[in-house]
N, C-alpha and C positions, 0 to 999 in steps of 0.2 A: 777295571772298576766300572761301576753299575751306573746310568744316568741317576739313579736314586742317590749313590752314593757320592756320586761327586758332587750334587746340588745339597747332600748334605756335609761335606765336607767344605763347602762355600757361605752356608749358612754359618758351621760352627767359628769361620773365622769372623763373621759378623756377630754374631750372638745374641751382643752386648745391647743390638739395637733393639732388640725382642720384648715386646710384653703381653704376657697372658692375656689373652682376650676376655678370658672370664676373673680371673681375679687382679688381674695388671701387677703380677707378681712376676720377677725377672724369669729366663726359659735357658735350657742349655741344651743340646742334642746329647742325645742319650742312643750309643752303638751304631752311628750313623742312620738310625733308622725313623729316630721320631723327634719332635721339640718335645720337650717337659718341664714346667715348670715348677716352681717350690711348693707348690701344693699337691703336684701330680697330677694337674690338667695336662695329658696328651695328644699329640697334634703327629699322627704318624706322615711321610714322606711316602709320594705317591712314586709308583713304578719312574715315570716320565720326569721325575725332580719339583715337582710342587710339593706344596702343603695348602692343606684345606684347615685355613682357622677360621671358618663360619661356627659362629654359635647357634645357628636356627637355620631350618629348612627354607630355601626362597625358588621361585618357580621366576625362568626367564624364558622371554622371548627370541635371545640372543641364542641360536642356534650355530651346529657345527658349518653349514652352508654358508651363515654369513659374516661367520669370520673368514672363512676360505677366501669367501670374493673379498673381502677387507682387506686379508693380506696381501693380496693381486694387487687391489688399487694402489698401496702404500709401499708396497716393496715396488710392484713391477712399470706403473703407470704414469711416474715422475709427476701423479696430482698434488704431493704434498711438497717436494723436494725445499722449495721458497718458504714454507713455515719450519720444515726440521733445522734449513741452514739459519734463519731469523733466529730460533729458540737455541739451538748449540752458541748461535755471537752471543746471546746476551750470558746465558751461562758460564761460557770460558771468558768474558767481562769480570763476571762476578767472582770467579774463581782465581781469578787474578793476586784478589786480594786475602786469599785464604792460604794459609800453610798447613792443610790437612787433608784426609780424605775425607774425599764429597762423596755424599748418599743422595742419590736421585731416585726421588720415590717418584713416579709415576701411578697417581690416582685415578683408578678407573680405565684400565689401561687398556683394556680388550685382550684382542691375541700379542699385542707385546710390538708391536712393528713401530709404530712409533716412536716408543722409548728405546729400540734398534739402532733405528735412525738416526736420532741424535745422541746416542751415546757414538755412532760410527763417525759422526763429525764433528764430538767435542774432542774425542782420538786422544784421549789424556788418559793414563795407567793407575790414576790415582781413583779415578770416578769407578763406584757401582751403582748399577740400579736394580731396582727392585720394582716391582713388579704386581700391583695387585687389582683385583677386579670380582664382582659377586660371581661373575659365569665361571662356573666350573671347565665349562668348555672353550672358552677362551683361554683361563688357565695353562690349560692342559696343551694347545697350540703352541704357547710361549716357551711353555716347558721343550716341550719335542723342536722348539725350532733354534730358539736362543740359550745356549746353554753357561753364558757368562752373566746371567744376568740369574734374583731371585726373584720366585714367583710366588706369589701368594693368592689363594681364597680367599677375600675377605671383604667386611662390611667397611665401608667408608666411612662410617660413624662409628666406629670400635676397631679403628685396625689395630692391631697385634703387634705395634713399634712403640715403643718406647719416650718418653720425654725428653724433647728438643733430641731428637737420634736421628731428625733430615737436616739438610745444608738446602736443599733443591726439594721442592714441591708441582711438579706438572699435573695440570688437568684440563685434556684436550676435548673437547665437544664432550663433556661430559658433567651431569652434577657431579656438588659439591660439597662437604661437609665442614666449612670451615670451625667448626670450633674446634675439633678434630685435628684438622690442621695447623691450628695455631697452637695445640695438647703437644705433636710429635715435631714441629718445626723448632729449627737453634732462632736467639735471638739475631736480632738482623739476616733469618734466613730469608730466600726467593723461593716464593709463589708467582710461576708463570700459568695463567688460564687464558686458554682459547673459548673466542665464543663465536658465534656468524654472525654478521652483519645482513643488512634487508636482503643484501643479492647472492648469499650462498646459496648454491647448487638451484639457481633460480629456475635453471631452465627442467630439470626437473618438477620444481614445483609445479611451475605453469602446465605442465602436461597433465599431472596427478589431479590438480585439485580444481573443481571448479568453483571452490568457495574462495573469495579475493581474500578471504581474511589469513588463509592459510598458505595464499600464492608470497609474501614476505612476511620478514620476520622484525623485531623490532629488539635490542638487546641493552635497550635504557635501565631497564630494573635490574638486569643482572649486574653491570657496570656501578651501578649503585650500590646495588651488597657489597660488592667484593671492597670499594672502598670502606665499608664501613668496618671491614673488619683489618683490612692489610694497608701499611701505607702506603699509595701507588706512587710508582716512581715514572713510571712511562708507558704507553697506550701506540704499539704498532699496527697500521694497517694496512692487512695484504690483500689487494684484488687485482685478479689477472683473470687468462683465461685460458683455456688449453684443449686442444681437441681431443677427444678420445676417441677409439674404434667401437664398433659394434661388439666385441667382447667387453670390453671396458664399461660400456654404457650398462651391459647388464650386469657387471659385477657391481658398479654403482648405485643400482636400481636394488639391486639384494640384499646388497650392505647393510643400506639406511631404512630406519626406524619409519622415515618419510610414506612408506610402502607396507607398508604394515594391513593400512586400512585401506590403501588405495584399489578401484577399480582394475579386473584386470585387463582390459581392452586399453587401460590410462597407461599401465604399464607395457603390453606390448607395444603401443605407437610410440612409447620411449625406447623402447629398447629394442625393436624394429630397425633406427638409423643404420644407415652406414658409418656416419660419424656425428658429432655433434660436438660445438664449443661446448663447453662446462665454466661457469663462473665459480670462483674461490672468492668470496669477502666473506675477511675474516678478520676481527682485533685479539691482539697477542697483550694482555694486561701485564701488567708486571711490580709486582710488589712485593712490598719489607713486611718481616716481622719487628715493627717498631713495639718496642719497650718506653715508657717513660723515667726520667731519675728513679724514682719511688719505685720501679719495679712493677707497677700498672702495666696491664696490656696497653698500647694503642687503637681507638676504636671499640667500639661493643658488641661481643659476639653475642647475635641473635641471629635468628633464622629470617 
């Protein structure tokens, strides 16, 4: 059997959690080769087990290179190890209290190593994830590398899952769509988001930029949104620090978004070292989909 067909044979026992991205009419796989749903919007399965449910063309910066060095940092680097085990406790916490299977959507996911991760350390038979992000090419990594998991194309503002169809909502350095969120989350479901704190990947910065406003960061307004829309239950804060080698240092430098516009003389005296500490502060939010009696959301989703 064909990596297409067994991600669509994975899909079809999920199914239920599917909705058309263009008319949010339920989806069924049809021959193991496509989703289709009641109108006959179809969504065919790529060679490597994805599906592409984007409704419209989008142009990213997220290249094949820098997920390669992404997945280096996350699979092979031990930079994240202390955020996957933090976000697995609180999850198998919260699973505690569920007698079903868990859907962990992973929003905005990249090449998938993350949500890897901590599905490798929640180690429960009952959990899937799923898997989605705009980059095709990210995608398409997730696909070729993790094949227990689904992987989706898709817009974070229209994803293509279904009403209350997550238990678990992740979003790791990444925006956010919460209305979107709060459309495909169960009542009393978990939204964990990661966001940096002033000293993530400081020493970075400090080399890149010589503008101070751009050497730390400040994540008051994000922590503000997200209460407004989720009930927060609890606020982790992980900072350490950890050496990395001169390969490391430049898969980190390639990785991040940080470098984009950054000089190149900024980035070779980064990625020059032989080694260099790396700072992780980072807050691990975590919150309810609170309902009230009446059936009202809790909180008011706005942007």
């Amino acid at each position: 059997m064909t990596s297409k067909e067994k991600s669509a044979e994975l899909v079809n026992k999920y199914v239920h959690v599917f909705s058309c991205p263009i008319c949010k009419s339920p989806m069924k796989v049809t021959h193991l080769k496509s989703l289709v749903c009641l109108n006959n919007h179809t969504f065919d399965f790529a060679k490597q087990g994805y599906v592409n449910m984007l409704t419209r063309s989008t142009n990213s910066h997220y290249n094949r290179e820098l997920f390669k060095a992404r997945h280096q940092i996350i699979m092979e680097s031990g930079l994240h190890v202390l955020l996957h085990e933090k976000i697995s406790e609180v999850i198998n916490e919260h699973m505690n209290a569920i007698n079903e299977e868990i859907l962990i959507l992973d929003a905005g996911c990249g090449e998938g190593s993350h949500l890897q991760r901590i599905l490798d350390e929640c180690n429960n038979e009952t959990v899937i994830g799923v898997g989605i992000d705009i980059s095709k090419e990210g995608i398409r990594m997730a696909a070729s590398n993790y094949k227990d998991s689904i992987w989706l194309v898709g817009d974070l503002a229209n994803s293509p899952l279904a009403v209350q169809s997550c238990q678990v909502i992740l979003n790791i350095l990444s925006p956010a769509n919460y209305k979107d969120f709060r459309r495909i989350l169960v009542p009393d479901g978990l939204v964990i988001k990661v966001v940096p704190r002033s000293n993530y990947l400081k020493e970075l910065r400090e080399t890149l930029f010589d503008d101070t406003d751009k050497k730390s960061y400040k994540n008051d307004e994000t922590v503000s949104l997200f209460k407004k829309h989720f009930h927060l239950v609890d606020i982790f804060n992980l900072r350490y620090t950890q050496e990395l080698t001169q390969t490391e240092l430049t898969n980190l430098a390639q990785m991040s978004p940080l470098a984009w516009n950054s000089k190149k003389e900024h980035i070779d005296h980064f990625t020059n070292q032989d080694t260099s500490e790396i700072t992780i502060d980072l807050d691990i939010l975590v919150g309810i989909n609170k309902l009230t009696k009446g059936g009202r959301e809790y909180g008011k989703c706005m942007y």
